[in-house]
N, C-alpha and C positions, 0 to 999 in steps of 0.2 A: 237784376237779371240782364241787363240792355248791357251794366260795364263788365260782366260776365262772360257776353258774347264779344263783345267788342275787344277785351283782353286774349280771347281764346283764338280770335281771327288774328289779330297782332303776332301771335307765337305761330299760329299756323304757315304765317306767311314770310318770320323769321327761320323756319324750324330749313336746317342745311341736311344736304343727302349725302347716301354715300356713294360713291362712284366707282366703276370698274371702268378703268381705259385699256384697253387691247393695241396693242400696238406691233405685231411680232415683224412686221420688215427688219431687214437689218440697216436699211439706208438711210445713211445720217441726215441725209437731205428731207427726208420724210420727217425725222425724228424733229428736226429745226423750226415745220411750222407746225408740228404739234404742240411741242413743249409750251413759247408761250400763256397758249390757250389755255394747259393744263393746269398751269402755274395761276392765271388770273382765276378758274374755278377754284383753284385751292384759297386762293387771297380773300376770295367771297366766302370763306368758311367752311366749304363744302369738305368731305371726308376724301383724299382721291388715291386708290389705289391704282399704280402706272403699273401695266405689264411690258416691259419694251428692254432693248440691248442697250439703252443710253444710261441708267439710273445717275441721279441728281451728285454731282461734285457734293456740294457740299448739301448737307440737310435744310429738306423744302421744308415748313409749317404745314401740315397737312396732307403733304403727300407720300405716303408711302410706294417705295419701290420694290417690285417682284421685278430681279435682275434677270434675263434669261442672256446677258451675255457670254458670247464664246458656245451657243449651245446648237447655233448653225454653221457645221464646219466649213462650208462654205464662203463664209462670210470672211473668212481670213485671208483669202487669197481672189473674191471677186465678187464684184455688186453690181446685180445689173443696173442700168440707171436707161432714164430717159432720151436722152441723147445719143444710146450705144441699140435701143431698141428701133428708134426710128431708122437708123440708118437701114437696118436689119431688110430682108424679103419678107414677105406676110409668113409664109410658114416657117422659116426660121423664127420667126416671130414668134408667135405663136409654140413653137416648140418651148423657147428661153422663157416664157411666163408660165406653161405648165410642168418644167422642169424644176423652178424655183418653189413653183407653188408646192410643188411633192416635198421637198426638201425642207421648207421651212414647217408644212406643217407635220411631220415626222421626224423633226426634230426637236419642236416645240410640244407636241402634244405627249409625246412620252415624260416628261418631266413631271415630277410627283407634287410640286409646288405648283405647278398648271391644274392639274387634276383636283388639288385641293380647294381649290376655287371653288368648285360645284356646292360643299359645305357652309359657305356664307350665305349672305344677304346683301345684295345692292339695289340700290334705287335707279341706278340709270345703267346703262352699260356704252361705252363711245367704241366704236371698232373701226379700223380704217378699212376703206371701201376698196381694196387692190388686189392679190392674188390669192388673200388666206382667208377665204372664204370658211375653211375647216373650222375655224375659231368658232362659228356661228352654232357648231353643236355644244361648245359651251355652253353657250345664251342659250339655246335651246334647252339644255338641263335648269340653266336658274331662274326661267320664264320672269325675265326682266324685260322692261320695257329699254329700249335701244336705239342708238343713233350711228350714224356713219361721216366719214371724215375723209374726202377724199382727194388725195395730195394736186390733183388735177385735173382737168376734162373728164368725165364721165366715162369709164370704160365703158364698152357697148353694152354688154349684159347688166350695167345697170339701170338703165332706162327703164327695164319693163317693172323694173321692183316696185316703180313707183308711176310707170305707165308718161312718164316722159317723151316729148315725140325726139324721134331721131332719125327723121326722114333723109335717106343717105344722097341724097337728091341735090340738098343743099347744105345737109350741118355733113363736115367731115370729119372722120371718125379718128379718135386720141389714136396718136404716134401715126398718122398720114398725113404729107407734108401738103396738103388743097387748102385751099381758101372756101372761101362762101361761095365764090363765083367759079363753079370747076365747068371742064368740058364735057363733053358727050363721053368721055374715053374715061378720064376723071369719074364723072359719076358712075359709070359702069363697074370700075376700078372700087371706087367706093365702096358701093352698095355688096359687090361680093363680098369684098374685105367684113363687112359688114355683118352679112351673113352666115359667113365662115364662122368668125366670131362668135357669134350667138348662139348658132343652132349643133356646131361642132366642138370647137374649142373649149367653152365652157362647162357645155354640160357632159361633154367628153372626156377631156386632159383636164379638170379642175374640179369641178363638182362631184364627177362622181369615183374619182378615186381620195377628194378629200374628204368626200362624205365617209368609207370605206376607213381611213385613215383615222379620222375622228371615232369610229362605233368601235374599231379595235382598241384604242386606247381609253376612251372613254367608256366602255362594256355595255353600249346601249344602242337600239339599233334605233335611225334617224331616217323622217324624209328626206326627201331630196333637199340639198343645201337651198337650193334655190325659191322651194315654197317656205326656210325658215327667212330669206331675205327678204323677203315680200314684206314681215312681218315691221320692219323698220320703220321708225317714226319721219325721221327728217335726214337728210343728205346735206351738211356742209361740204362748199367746193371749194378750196385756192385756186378760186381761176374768175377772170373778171372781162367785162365785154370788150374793153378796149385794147386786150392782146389777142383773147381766142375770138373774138369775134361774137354779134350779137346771136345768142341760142334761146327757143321757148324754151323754157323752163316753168313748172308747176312748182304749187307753194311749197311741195315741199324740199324743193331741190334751191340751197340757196345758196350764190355764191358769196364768197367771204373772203376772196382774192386779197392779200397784205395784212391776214389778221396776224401773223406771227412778226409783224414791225411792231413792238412794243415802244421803241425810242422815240422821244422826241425829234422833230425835223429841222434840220437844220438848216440856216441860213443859203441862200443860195450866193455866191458869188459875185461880188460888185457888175463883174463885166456882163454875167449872165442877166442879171437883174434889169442893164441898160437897154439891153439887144430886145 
């Protein structure tokens, strides 16, 4: 009976899942430190279905790809990126992230290979934590358990999912260019930007006409996107204390800054080595 159980805990603890990764951005920069990652779950055996516009050159072991390239016509002629946001005013800002966000998930959720999803079974679900929130009526139909991936700094409205502090005081907020140590004007500046964020932008220009966007195409009517994100297990961050600066963070918010450097490191140069 004892090598019964002891065989059955052995399989239990070999037995691989299968995985739904959500990836619908179009920006390759996103796609770069996902992949990796994707790739080493698949290497561990795991089953991994990738939804994302990059599918694999040549065929991964384990991964299967849902291509939804070419299905944001947008993406042919412009990609917002990081660098072209910060420049930006808060509310031009803000406009460019719930402009994108309509577009991607109304571009993506109409697709009949999207919707057939709901029909499986997965064990986990990965979805990256940025402006396609829509995706989460997905999850919401296949009540899988879930995680989030989030290419950078915590958007503001992430915090509350998992009750993270984000006291505008002294952590400053993703795409403001402050430090830790802002001024009176600064933190003022902040803290609006902040708020604006939160209590406008999201649950205004994103949530609720992706919620809206999702129940049309998917024919089910949904809470608010926002109490299905609540529902998240853990938040991986690409972001690490020695460039953004030291943030509290709760267990479940973990950063994982360089996990998409799979290569070995290489030598550093004679001169550099002496100095």
């Amino acid at each position: 009976m004892k090598v019964f159980a002891v065989t059955f805990l052995c399989i239990q603890l070999v037995t691989c899942s299968k995985i739904l990764a959500l990836f619908p951005y179009v920006g390759k920069s996103h796609h770069d430190v996902y992949a990796p990652y994707l790739k080493k779950l698949a290497a561990r055996g795991h089953d991994v279905v990738v939804v994302s516009h990059f599918p694999q050159e040549q065929p991964v072991s384990n991964i299967t790809d849902i291509s939804i390239k070419g299905s944001v016509p947008i993406a042919s002629t412009y990609v917002l990126t990081f660098k072209e946001v910060e420049s930006e005013a808060s509310v031009s800002n803000s406009m460019s992230l719930s402009y994108f966000a309509e577009i991607h998930c109304t571009s993506i959720l109409q697709l009949a290979k999207i919707r057939e999803l709901v029909n499986e079974r997965f064990d986990l679900v990965i979805t990256e934590l940025f402006i396609t929130d829509c995706l989460l009526g997905l999850i919401n139909i296949l009540r899988t358990p879930f995680i989030y991936f989030s290419l950078r700094v915590l958007m503001p409205w992430a915090n509350d999912r998992f009750g993270n502090p984000d006291n505008p005081s002294y952590i400053p907020k993703v795409f403001q260019p402050y430090s830790d140590k802002m001024d009176f004007l600064e933190r003022l500046l902040n803290a609006v930007s902040t708020i604006v964020d939160k209590w406008i932008v999201y649950p205004l220009l994103i949530d609720l006409p992706g919620r809206h966007t999702a129940e049309k195409h998917l024919g089910i009517q949904l809470p608010p996107l926002a109490d299905i994100a609540k529902r998240g297990s853990l938040i991986l961050v690409n972001s690490h204390f020695s460039l953004t600066k030291a943030r509290p963070l709760v267990p479940a918010v973990v950063e994982v800054g360089g996990i998409h450097i799979d290569k070995p490191a290489k030598k550093l140069p004679q001169v550099v080595q002496r100095n």
